[in-house]
C-alpha positions in Angstrom: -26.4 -10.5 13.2 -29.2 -9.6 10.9 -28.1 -9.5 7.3 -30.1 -6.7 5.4 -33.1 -7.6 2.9 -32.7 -6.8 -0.6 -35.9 -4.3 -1.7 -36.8 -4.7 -5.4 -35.1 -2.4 -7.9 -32.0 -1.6 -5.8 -29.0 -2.6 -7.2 -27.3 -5.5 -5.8 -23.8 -4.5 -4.4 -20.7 -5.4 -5.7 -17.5 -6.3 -3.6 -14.7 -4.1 -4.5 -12.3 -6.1 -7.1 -8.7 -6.2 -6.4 -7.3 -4.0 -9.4 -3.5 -2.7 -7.3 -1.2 -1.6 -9.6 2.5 -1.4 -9.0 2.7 2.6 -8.9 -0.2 2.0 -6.3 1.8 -0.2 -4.1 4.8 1.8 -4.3 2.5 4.9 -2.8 1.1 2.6 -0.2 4.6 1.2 1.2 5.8 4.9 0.6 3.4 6.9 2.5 3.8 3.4 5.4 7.6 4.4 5.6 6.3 8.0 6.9 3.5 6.7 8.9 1.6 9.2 7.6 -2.0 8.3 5.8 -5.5 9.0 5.4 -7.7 6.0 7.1 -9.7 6.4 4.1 -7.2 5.8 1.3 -5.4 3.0 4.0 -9.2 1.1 3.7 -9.2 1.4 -0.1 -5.3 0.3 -0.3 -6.3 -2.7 1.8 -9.7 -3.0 -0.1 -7.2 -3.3 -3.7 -3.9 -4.4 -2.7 -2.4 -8.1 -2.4 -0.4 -8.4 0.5 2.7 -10.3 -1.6 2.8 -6.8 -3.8 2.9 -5.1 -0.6 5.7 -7.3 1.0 7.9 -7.7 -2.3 7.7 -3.6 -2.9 8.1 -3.2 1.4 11.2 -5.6 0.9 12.6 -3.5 -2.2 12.0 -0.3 -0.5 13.9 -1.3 2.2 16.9 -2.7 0.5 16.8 0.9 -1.8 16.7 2.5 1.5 19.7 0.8 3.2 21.5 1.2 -0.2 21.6 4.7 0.1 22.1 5.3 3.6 25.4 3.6 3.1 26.2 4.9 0.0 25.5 8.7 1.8 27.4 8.0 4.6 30.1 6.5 2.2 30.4 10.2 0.6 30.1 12.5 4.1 33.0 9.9 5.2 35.3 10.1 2.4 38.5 12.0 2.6 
């Protein structure tokens, strides 16, 4: 594969750095629970994200999720 040569007096570009924050993450799992997301925001996500945020936030959701499912079922069952 031929790389591309630099012309004089472009600028050189610069890989994306990875600056995820937390309320980032938490959009990223949220939007993966619905399966619903733009290809362009899910190349940024995986352009800035760190895969541990994504599993520790993932695993978190998850265990919110379960939480309240039993916790709602819990209250429809009560007498």
């Amino acid at each position: 594969m031929a790389q591309q040569q630099q012309q004089p007096g472009q600028p050189v570009p610069q890989p994306v750095p990875k600056k995820g924050s937390i309320w980032r993450t938490v959009k990223a799992v949220g939007w993966g629970f619905f399966g619903v997301r733009k290809n362009s925001a899910y190349q940024e996500d995986i352009a800035r994200l760190t895969p541990l945020h994504i599993i520790l936030v993932g695993l978190v959701a998850v265990v919110l999720f379960v939480v309240g499912l039993v916790l709602f079922v819990k209250l429809v069952v009560a007498p």
